[in-house]
N, C-alpha and C positions, 0 to 999 in steps of 0.2 A: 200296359203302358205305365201303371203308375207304379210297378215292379222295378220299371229302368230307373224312372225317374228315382225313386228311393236306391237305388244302386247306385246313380249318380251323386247325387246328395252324400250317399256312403263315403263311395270313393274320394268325393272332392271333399269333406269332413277327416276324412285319414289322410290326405295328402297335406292337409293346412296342418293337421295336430301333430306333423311329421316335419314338416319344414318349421315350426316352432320352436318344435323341440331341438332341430337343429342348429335355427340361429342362437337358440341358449348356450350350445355345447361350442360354436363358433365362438361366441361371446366371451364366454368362460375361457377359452383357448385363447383370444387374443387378447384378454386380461393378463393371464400368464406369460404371453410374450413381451406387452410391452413391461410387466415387472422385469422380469429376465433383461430386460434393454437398458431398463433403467439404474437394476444393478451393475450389469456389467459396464455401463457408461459411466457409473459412478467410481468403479474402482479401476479405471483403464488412467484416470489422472496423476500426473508426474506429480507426486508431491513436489520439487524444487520448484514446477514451473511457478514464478510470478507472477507471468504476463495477464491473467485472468482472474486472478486472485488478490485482491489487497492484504498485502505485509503487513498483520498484526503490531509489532513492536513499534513502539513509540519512542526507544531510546537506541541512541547510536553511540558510538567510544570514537573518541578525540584523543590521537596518538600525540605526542609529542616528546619526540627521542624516544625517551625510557618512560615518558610518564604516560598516561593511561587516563583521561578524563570521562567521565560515563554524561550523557547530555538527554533531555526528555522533550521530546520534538511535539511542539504543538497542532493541532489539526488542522490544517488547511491543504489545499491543492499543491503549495508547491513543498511542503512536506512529503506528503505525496509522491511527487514528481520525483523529489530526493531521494527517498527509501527505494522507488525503483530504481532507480541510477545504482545506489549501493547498493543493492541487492545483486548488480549483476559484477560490480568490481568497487574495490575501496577508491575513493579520491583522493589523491593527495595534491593537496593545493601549499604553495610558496608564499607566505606573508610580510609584511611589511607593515609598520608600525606608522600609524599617521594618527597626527594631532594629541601625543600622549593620551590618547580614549580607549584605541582601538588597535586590532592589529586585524590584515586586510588581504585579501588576495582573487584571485578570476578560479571561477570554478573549471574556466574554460568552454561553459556551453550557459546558453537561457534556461531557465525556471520558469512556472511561472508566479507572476508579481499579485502579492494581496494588500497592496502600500495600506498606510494607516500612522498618523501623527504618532507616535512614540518615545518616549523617555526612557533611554535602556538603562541599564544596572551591570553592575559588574556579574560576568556569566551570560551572558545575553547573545544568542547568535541569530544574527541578522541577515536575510538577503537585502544587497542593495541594487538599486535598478535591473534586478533580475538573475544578475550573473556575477555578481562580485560578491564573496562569503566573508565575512565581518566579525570577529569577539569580540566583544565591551569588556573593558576591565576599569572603567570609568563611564558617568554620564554623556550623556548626546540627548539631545531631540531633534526630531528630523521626520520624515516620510520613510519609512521600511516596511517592510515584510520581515514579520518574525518570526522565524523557524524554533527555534527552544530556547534553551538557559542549559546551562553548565550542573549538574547537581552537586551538594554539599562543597562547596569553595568559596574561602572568603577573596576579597580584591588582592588584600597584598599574596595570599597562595596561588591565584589566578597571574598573577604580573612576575609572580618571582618563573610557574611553569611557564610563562610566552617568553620569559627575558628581555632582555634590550636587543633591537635593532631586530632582522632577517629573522625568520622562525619556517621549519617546514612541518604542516599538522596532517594526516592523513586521518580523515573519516570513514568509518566501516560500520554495520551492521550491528547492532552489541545484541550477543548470542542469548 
């Protein structure tokens, strides 16, 4: 009897040290896997795609005819918003000069709005109520959303590129 019993004990002692060793070797194995998953999911990404990723740059170019203006877009949601949009196509939006401040035009869709009491400055590009896209080349105060400023341009270089009256600016991505 106590021959079995010590057999038993044997056996169920080699069968534990046996399935041990092979949840280690399981273990081991589906460490390996999911590395192996985690790389391959990592390089399976489109670099183009946007949609998951936020668009580093903080500067866009403001075309106008032949001129070429480079702009550094401040950080908020409808910046944001913005860069996605151009990211997938340029805007070009139609302006109009109102109140010798500003020149003005419909982005043709909503942003969204981060209002806030503001004093602009010449260079200064404003959403206003969401949908309509704004350059200051003169003072205002008022409630906006302020998407960036214009880099290196003084007023009269900003007024001589918008000209007088109708203007068409097209915004893009600056590479």
């Amino acid at each position: 009897m106590k021959n079995k019993i010590f057999l038993m004990c044997a056996f169920v002692f080699f069968m534990a040290c046996g399935a041990c060793s092979g949840e280690n070797e399981n273990d081991e194995n589906l460490d390996n896997e999911t590395d192996t998953a985690i790389t391959n999911e990592d390089n399976t990404g489109d670099s183009n795609d946007t949609s998951d990723h936020m668009i580093t740059t903080d500067k866009i170019n403001i075309t106008i005819g032949d001129i070429v203006l480079t702009a550094t877009l401040v950080d908020n949601s409808s910046t944001e918003a913005l860069k996605e949009a151009l990211a997938e196509a340029p805007i070009t939006i139609d302006m109009r000069d109102y109140g010798n401040m500003e020149k003005v035009g419909s982005f043709g869709r909503d942003f969204p709005r981060n209002d806030e009491s503001i004093t602009t400055e010449a260079g200064d590009l404003i959403l206003y109520q969401g949908s309509a896209f704004v350059i200051y080349y003169a003072p205002n105060t008022w409630s906006f959303t302020r998407l960036g400023k214009i880099d290196n341009i003084t007023a009269s270089e900003l007024k001589e590129a918008l000209g007088k009256g109708d203007v068409t600016v097209t915004l893009s991505l600056a590479e």
